[in-house]
Structures are given as C-alpha cells and as structure tokens.
C-alpha positions in Angstrom: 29.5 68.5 2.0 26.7 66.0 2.9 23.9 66.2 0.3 19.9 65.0 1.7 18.1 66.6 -1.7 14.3 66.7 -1.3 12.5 63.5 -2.3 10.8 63.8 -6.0 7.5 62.8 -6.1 7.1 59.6 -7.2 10.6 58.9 -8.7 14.5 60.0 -8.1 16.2 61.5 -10.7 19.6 60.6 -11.0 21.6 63.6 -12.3 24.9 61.8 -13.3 22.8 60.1 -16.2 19.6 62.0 -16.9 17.7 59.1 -16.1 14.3 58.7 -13.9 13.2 55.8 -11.9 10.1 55.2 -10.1 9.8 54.2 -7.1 7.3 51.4 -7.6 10.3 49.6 -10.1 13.3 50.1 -7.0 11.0 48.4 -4.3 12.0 44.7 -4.0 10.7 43.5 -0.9 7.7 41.8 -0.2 8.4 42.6 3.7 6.8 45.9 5.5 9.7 48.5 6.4 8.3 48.3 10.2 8.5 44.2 10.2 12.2 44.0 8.8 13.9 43.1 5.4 16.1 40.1 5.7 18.8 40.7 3.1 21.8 38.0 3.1 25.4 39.3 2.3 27.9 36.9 0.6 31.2 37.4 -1.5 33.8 35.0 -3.1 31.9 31.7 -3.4 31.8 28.9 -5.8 34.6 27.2 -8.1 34.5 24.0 -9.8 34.4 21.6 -7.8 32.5 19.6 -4.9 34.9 20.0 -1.8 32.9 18.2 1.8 31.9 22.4 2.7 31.8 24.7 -0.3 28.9 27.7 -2.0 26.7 25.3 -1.9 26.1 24.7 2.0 26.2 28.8 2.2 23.5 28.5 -0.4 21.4 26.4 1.6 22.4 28.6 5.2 20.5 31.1 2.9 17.7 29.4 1.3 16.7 27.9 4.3 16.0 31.3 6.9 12.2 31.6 5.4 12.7 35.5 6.1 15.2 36.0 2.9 14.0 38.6 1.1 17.3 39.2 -1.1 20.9 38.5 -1.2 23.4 40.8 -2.4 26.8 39.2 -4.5 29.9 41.3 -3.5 31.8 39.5 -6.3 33.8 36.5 -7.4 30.6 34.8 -7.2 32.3 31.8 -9.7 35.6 31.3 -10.1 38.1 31.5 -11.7 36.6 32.8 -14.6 33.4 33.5 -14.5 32.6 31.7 -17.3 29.0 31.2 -18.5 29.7 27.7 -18.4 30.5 27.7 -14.7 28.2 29.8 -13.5 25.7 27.5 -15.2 27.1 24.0 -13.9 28.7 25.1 -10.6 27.1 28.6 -9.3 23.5 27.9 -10.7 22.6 24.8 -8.5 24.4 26.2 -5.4 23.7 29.8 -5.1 21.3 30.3 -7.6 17.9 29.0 -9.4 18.7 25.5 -8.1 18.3 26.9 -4.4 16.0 29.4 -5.6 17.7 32.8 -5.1 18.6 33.5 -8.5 15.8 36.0 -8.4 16.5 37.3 -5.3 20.0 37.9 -5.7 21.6 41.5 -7.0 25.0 40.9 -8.1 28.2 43.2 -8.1 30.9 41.9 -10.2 34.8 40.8 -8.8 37.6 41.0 -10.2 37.8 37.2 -11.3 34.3 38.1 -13.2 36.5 40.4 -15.2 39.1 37.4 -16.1 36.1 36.8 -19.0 36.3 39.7 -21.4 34.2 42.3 -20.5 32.8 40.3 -17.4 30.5 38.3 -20.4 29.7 35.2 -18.6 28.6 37.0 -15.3 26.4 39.5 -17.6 25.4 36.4 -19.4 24.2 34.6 -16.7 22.5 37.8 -14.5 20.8 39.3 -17.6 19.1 42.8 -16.3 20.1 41.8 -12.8 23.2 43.0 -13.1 22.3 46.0 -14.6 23.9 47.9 -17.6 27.2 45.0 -18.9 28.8 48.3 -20.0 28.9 49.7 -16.2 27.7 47.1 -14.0 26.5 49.4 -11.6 22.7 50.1 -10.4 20.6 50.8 -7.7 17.6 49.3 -5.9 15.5 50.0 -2.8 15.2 47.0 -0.2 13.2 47.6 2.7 13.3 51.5 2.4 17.3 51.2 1.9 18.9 52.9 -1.2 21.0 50.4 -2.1 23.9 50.6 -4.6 25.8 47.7 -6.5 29.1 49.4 -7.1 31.9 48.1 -9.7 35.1 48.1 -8.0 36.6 47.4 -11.3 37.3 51.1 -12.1 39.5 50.5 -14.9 36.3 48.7 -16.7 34.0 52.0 -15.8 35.9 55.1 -16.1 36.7 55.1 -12.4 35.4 55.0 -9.1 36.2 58.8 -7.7 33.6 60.9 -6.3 33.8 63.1 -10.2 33.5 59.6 -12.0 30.5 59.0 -13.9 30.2 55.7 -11.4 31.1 57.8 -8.5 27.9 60.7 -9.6 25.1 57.9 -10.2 26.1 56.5 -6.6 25.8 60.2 -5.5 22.5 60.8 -7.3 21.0 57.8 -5.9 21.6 57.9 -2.5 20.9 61.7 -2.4 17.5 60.9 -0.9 15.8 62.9 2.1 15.2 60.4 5.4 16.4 57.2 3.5 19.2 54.7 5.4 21.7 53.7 2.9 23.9 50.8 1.7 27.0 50.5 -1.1 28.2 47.0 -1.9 30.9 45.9 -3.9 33.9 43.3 -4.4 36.8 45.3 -3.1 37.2 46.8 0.8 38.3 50.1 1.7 40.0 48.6 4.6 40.9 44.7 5.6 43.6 42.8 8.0 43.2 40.3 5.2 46.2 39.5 3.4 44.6 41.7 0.5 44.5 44.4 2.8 43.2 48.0 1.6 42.2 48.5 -1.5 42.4 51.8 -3.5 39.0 51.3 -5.7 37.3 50.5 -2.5 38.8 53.8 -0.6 37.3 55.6 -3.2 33.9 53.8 -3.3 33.7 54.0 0.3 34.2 57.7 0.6 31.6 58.5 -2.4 29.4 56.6 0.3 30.8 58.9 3.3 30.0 61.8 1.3 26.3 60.9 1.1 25.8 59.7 4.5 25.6 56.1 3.4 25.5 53.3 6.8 26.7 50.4 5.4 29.9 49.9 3.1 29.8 45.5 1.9 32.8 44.1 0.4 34.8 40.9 0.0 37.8 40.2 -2.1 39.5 38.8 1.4 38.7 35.0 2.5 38.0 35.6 5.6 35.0 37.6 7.5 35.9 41.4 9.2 33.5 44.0 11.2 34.8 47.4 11.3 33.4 50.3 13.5 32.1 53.2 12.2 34.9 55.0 10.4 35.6 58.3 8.2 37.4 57.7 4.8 40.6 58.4 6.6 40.0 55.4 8.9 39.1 57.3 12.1 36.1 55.8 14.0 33.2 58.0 14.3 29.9 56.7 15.3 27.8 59.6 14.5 29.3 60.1 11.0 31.0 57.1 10.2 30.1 53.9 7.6 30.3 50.6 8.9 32.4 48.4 6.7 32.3 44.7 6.2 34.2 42.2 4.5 32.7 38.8 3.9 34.6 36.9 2.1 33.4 33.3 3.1 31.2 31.9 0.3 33.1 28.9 -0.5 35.8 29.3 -2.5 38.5 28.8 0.6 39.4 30.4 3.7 42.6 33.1 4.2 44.1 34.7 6.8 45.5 37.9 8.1 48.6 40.4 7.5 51.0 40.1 10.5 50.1 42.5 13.5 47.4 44.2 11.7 43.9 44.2 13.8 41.5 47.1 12.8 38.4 45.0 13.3 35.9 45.1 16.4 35.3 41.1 15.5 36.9 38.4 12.7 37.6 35.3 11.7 38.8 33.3 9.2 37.5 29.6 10.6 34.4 29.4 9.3 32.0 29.7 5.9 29.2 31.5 6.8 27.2 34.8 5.5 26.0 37.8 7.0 22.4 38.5 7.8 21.1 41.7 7.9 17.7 42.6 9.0 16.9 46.7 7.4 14.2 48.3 8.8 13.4 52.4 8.7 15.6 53.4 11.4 18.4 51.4 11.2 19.8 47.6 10.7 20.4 44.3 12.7 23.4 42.0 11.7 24.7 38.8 12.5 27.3 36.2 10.8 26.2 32.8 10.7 28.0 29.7 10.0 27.0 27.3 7.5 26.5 24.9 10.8 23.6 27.8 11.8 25.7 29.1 14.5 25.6 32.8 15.1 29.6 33.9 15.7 29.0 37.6 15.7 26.5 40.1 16.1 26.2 43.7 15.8 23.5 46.9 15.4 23.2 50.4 14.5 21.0 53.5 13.5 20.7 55.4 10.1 22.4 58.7 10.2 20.1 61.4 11.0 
C-alpha cells in the first residue's frame, strides 16, 4: 500500500529510528523550487591513474555548468579500494575539493568502497557526508525532492528489504505528503549491462515503489541505461512506475551489454559523460552529457500525484 502521511510541522519524523529532522538542516539548495535544482548524477569514476579521458574530465563536465547545485555518488567513486589514500591523491583533485564539489557532493557507497574494511577510507574521506559509517544511509531534501542515499551493500546494514531497518528509514523518509522523490545507490534493479540485475537493487527499488518514489539512480555497470517507468516486477507503467537509471560512466572504463538483452528506451556504452537533472516541484528534466559537452539523450517526467 502506498503511504503519503501528513507533513509534520516543521520536521519529519522518521519512525524506523526515532529520530527528528528539521526541515531547515535537509534543504541544500541555494536554487528556488520554481527556478530548478541542477543536481549531477555520476557512478563508478576514478582509479589511479591519469589515462588521456578519465573522472577528472567528468569532474570538470560538472564543475563547469554554473547551475550545479549538488551531485550525487552512486558508488565506486575510487577504485579499487577506496582507500583513504586514493581518494585523497586521485578522487580529491578530480571529483572533489580540487574541482570544488566536495561540498556539493552526497555520496552512496559501492561495492569496491567495501573492499576497505568497513568502507573506512570512503567514511574517512566524506566525514558526516556520508552519513552514519555504521549504515551509510541518509536522507536530504534538494530542490523540494526527498532524496535518499541507499547502501546496496545489504550484507554491511542488515539488509535492504522493505522490513529492514534500511528498508523502514527509506520508508519513513520519503513518506511525505506532495513531495517528488528520489533513491540513489550503487547497484540497479535492472541493467543490459553485463552486471545485469541485481538483487540488493530489486529490493531497494521496490521499497522506492512502495512510497511512490520517481526516480531510482544506480551504477555498478560501465555503461549509461534509461529505463521507462516500471513496477518492481519490470512492467512499464507511467502512472505508477519509477524511472531507473544506470550511469556508470565516471571514468574508471567503459563496458558493454549481455547478448540480446535490450530493456532500455536509450543506451550507450561510447562515451563518459553524467547525467543532469534539473528538479523542480512538479517533476524533473534529464539529459546525459558527454564529457565533450554533447547532449546524447534526453528525457522528462512528472511527480506522481
């Protein structure tokens, strides 16, 4: 059953944990919800070492649109450990403070993160930004959106499933009357990549489903996807539906697809780029764009009533 609770007055109470945030600590835009937040989308990006097109000409794709409000991380942000170390001499200057979005950018961690123990080196590096280095989960509002950073690492969390603890604070915080909402993380419920579907990402993606959530962001492939609309089962509804994508092109290298498998209403695999999506009140704009600055796909839709 779809659950819109009425909004609390000046905060949302997130029953899974007990706790209470106020509104004025979620916003994090410095954009009007009527003039558009510009919010970057980019998995899978930097490893060590300086190759002629890498994370660092997708950092500067990104730092260069003077509209950037935010970027969200959908994982493997610095391979192939995630060491502290790396993040510091390869991700920092690429992606991060040294192209100034280190401050902008909310973070969900990947599976390579985890190849640290305990993700240390990516909770090292983002501090709070990450949120809670025993969960690495959160929330945040952009633009009016209720956004979630989920960890597709369910092993790490005690699971991903709509009864998890995970799987109750994503319900809790996107349970909110006349918002448009967004779940990010490193794994996709569906992809043609040869990663294909993904089991943590199923279950992430139907938590979102279940709470009438737009937008479901992932990576984990080398490649970029768009999906329609779809129900967890992978039907295509647009009036009910989530809209998954899978962008996958940071840096790290490019991957192709599984043999006669084509889900997608647009891909490629050709191409570094990251998606751009501009969030307003009533729904979202998105485009891919190419590190060259050249816009390969384009798409639009409405929040769910």
């Amino acid at each position: 059953m779809f659950r819109r609770a009425a909004r609390l007055a000046g905060s949302v109470v997130l029953a899974a944990t007990g706790a209470v945030i106020s509104e004025e600590a979620q916003e994090d835009s410095a954009h009007s919800v009527e003039a558009g937040t510009v919010v970057w989308v980019i998995g899978d990006s930097c490893d060590n070492d300086d190759a002629a097109v890498d994370c660092d000409d997708v950092g500067r794709l990104i730092a260069n649109d003077p509209e950037t409000d935010a970027v969200l991380g959908l994982g493997d942000l610095q391979y192939e450990n995630g060491s502290l170390a790396n993040f510091n001499r390869w991700y920092d200057p690429k992606m991060g403070a040294g192209k100034g979005l280190k401050g902008r950018t909310h973070p969900a961690p990947g599976n390579h993160e985890y190849l640290t123990n305990g993700a240390a080196g990516y909770f090292d590096y983002w501090q709070a930004r990450a949120g809670d280095r025993r969960r690495g989960y959160y929330g945040v509002t952009l633009g009016g959106w209720q956004v979630v950073a989920a960890n597709a690492n369910c092993y790490q969390v005690g699971g991903c499933g709509a009864s998890s603890r995970q799987g109750q604070f994503i319900a809790a915080y996107l349970d909110r009357a006349g918002a448009c909402e967004l779940v990010f993380d490193h794994h996709p419920a569906f992809s043609d990549g040869g990663q294909g579907d993904s089991s943590a990402g199923k279950a992430l993606f139907n938590v979102t489903y279940q709470n009438r959530g737009e937008l479901f962001l992932s990576g984990h492939d080398h490649n970029y996807q768009r999906f329609a609309p779809r129900r967890p089962n992978g039907t295509v509804s647009t009036s009910v539906g989530v809209r998954q994508f899978v962008v996958g092109t940071g840096g790290k290298d490019l991957r192709g697809w599984k043999p006669n498998k084509n889900r997608t209403e647009y891909r490629q695999n050709s191409k570094f780029g990251a998606l751009r999506l501009e969030l307003t009140s009533t729904g979202y704009k998105a485009r891919f764009v190419s590190v060259s600055g050249v816009t390969m796909d384009t798409t639009s839709g409405s929040c769910h009533a």
